[in-house]
Every structure is written in C-alpha cells, then in structure tokens.
N, C-alpha and C positions, 0 to 999 in steps of 0.2 A: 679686568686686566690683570692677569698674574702669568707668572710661569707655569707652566704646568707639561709634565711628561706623559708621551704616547707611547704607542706599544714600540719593541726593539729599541728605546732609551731616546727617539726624537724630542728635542726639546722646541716650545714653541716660546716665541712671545708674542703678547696682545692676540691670540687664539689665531696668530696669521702669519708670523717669518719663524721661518725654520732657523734656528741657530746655526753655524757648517762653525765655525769655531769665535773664538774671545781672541779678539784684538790688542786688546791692553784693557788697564786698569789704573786710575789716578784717585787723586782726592773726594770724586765726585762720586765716583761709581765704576761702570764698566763701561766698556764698548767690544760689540758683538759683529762677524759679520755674521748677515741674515738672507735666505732667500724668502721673497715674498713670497706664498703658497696662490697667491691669485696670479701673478702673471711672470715668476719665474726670474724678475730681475732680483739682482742683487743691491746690499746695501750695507750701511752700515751703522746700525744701533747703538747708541750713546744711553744708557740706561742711569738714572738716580734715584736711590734709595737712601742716604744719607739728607736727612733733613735740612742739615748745613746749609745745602748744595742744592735745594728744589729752587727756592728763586733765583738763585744766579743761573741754572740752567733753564729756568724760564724764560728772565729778562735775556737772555743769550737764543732762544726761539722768537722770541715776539721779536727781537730785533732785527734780525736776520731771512726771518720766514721769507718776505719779501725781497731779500736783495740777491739777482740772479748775476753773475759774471763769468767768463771761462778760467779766468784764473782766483775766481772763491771756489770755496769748496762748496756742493749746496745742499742748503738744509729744506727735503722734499716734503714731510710734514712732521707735527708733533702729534705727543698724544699724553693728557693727562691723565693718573688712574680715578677712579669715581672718587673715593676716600682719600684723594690730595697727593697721598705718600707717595706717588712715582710719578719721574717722568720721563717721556722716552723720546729722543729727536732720533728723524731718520733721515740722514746725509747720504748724498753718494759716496759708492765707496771708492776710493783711489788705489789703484792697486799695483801702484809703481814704486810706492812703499814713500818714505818719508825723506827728508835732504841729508839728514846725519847720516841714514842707513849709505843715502847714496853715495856721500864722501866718504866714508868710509871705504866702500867695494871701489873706490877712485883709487885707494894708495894714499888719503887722509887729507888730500887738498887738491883745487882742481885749479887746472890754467887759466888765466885769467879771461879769455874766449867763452870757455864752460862757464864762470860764475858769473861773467856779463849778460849772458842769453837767460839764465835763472834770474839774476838780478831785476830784470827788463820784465819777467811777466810776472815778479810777486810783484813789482812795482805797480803793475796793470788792474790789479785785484784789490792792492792797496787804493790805489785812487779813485775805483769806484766807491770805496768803503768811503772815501772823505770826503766826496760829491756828495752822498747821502748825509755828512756831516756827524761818522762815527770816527771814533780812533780806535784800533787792534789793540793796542800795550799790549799782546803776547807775541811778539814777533821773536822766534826761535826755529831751528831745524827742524825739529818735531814739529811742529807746524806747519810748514810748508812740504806739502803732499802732491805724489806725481800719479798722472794718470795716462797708462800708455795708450796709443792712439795713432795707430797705421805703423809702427816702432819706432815712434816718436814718443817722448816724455813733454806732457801739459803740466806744467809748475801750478800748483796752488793755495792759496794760503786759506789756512782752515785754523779752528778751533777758535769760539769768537766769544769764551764766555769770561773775558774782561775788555766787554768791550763798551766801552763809554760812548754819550754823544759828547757831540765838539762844547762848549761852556759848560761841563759837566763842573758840579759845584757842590756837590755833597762832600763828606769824610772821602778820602782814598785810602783805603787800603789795599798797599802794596803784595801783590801778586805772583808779580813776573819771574822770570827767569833770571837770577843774577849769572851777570854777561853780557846782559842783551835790554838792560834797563836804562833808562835814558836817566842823566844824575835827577834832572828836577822832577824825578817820580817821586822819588823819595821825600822830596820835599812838601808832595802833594799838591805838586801842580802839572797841569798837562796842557800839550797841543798836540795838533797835528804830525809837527815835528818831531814829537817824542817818539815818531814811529819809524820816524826817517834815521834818527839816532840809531833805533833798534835794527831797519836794517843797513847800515853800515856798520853794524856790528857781526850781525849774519851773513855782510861780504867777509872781512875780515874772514870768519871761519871758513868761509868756502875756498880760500886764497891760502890760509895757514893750516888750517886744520884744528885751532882753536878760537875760542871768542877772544875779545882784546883782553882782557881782565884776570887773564889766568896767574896762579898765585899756588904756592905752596897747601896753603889751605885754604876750607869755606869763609873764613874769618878776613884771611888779606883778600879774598876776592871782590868778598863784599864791601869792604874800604876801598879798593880800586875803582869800584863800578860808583860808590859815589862820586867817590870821586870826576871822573868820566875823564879821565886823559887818555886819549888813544894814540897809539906810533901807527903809524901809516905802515903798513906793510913794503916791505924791500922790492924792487925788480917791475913796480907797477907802471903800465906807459902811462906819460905826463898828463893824459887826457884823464884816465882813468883816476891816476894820483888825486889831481886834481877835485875831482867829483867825490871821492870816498873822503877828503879832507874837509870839505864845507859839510856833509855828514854829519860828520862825527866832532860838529863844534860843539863845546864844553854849552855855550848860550842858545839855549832854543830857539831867539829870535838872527842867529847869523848861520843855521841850517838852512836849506832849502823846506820852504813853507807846509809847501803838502807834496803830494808824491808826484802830481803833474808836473808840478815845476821839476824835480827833479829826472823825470821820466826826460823833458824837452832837452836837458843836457845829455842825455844817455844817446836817444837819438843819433848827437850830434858825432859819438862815435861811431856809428855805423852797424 
C-alpha cells in the first residue's frame, strides 16, 4: 500500500483511486478526493501517516465503519498498510462543500428558516450517533458537509475522530474546537448533552455569523468558552428563543438529554 506515480504524473493510492486533487490537510494527515479505478465512483480519502494520529483514526473506523445514517457522513471502508504506518478511511464524498463555506457565500448569516432546516438534520445524524450510544465532541462548521441531491443540500455531520462512547471513562483530552466546546469538557467530563451544547453553538453561528465566544484574542476566547455563558442571539421567534436557551445551559444535566429529545421540540416548530 503506498503512493506510487504512473505515466503523465497520475497519482494512485492503495494501487486503486486515482487522486483528481487534496481536499484539505489537519493534524492527522491529508484528505484526497479519489476516483475509484474499478467502478468510477468518487470518494473521499482521509489518509495518516503521522504516528500521533494512526489509533485515533483507527478507533474513529472501527467506530463508525458500521454506523449508516443520511445525515452522517459514511465511512465505506478502511484500509491498513502491511507495516502499520498508514491508514486510509474511505468516506463519501460531499460535494456541497462544508456549513462555514456555506455561510459565508450567505452574506455571513443565515435567516432563522435556513438555520432551522440545517439545524433539524445535523440533529437527525446526531441522534443516531447517541442511539448507538457515541458522542461527536467535534461539532463545528467544518464538520458538517452538504451533499447536493436533485438541487437540494443533504446536511451532514462528519468527521468522528473524537468520538467517544457514552460512560467514556478514560483521560480526556481536550480536542475540540474552542467555540463550540461544551464548559464541562474541559473539566473532563462528558454526556450526551455536551453535543447538544456544541450544536447550539453551531446555531448561534449560522444565525450570527460567529460562535458565541468570540473575543479579541485566542486567550479570551478560550476563558469565555469555559466559561460557557451564551446571550441568546437578538430577533429569534419565541419558539425558537426558547429551544437555543435550554441548549446552551451552563449544567449539562438542565440541556436537553440527547438530540431526540431535542429534535421532538424542533418538530413542534414546524
């Protein structure tokens, strides 16, 4: 299993996806989109070579491999190399591009109609994650990936490699996104709820155009988010007010539990 170049500069990986270009690049590695050479679909390569980073994107396949939803992102298979040092998961690829790009090409916030209807199907992805009895803790813009379909946008939440099960009980080390961190991560504790925190923070941004926690620098931001005080965003109807307020409770146990329960209020807007 290595990269290796064909004639006129095609690149493959694992002697089978043709590389069409690099996606991006974080902590872990890269990600590639790839056309499979056997049947022409496309996809999208999560590639690790940093040592760091092979079990957490391990534990992040073996978790996942099984979990199918239309608003997860899905991980179609892994592959490890012979000699350990890679590993490569291969996810569909979304190609509606990410929620930050999307707010952004909005004019940096979106009516509260637009972030309700997004709202509603990370929410739908979420909760099968928590029926399975995992928690995301990365719930961010970049995270959540749209996949167009008949020129409709499918919301979904991807990238699962901090993702814990529910009575996870080991060391935590923090992760996440500050912005979007729920306070008693830091503390090194977690639920359910911690994810529900996270996305009533990812409303907030779709509503403002920032997270709650924004700060002159990386320093107050990150005292802010331990913090966890959120202001409710201005001009929200009552219904809605309401619902992003039990969110974003400072106490994990006066949120909404898991994302069903939360989802049954959402409903009840319409």
């Amino acid at each position: 299993m290595q990269l290796l170049a064909e004639g006129g500069g095609k690149i493959l990986l694992l002697n089978r996806f043709k590389v069409l270009k690099k996606l991006g690049e974080g902590r872990f590695g890269k990600v590639y989109l790839v056309r499979d050479t056997r049947n022409g679909k496309t996809f999208a390569l999560k590639e690790a070579r940093d040592q760091l980073f092979l079990n957490q994107l391990l534990n992040e396949a073996q978790n996942v491999f099984l979990i199918d939803h239309p608003h997860l992102v899905k991980l179609h298979h892994y592959f490890i190399s012979r000699n350990g040092r890679k590993i490569y998961l291969l996810y569909e690829y979304c190609d509606g591009g990410d929620l930050k790009e999307f707010v952004e090409k909005k004019g940096g916030k979106l009516s509260p109609d637009e972030a309700l209807d997004i709202l509603k199907q990370v929410a739908k992805g979420l909760s099968h994650l928590h029926r399975f009895g995992y928690i995301h803790l990365d719930i961010k813009p970049e995270n959540v990936l749209a996949q167009l379909k008949e020129g409709q946008r499918i919301w979904k939440l991807g990238d699962f490699g901090l993702l814990k099960p529910r009575g996870y009980s080991g060391i935590l080390d923090v992760k996440g996104t500050v912005g979007y961190i729920a306070p008693e991560v830091f503390r090194g504790e977690i639920h359910r709820s911690s994810d529900i925190f996270s996305l009533g923070c990812l409303l907030h941004y779709m509503l403002t155009g920032s997270h709650p926690f924004k700060a002159d620098n990386p320093a107050e931001e990150l005292r802010k988010n331990r913090e966890g005080k959120v202001e409710i965003p201005k001009g929200l109807p009552p219904g809605l007010e309401k619902i992003f307020s039990k969110m974003v409770k400072i106490n994990p146990f006066q949120r909404y539990r898991t994302a069903d329960q939360l989802l049954a209020d959402l409903k009840k807007l319409g």
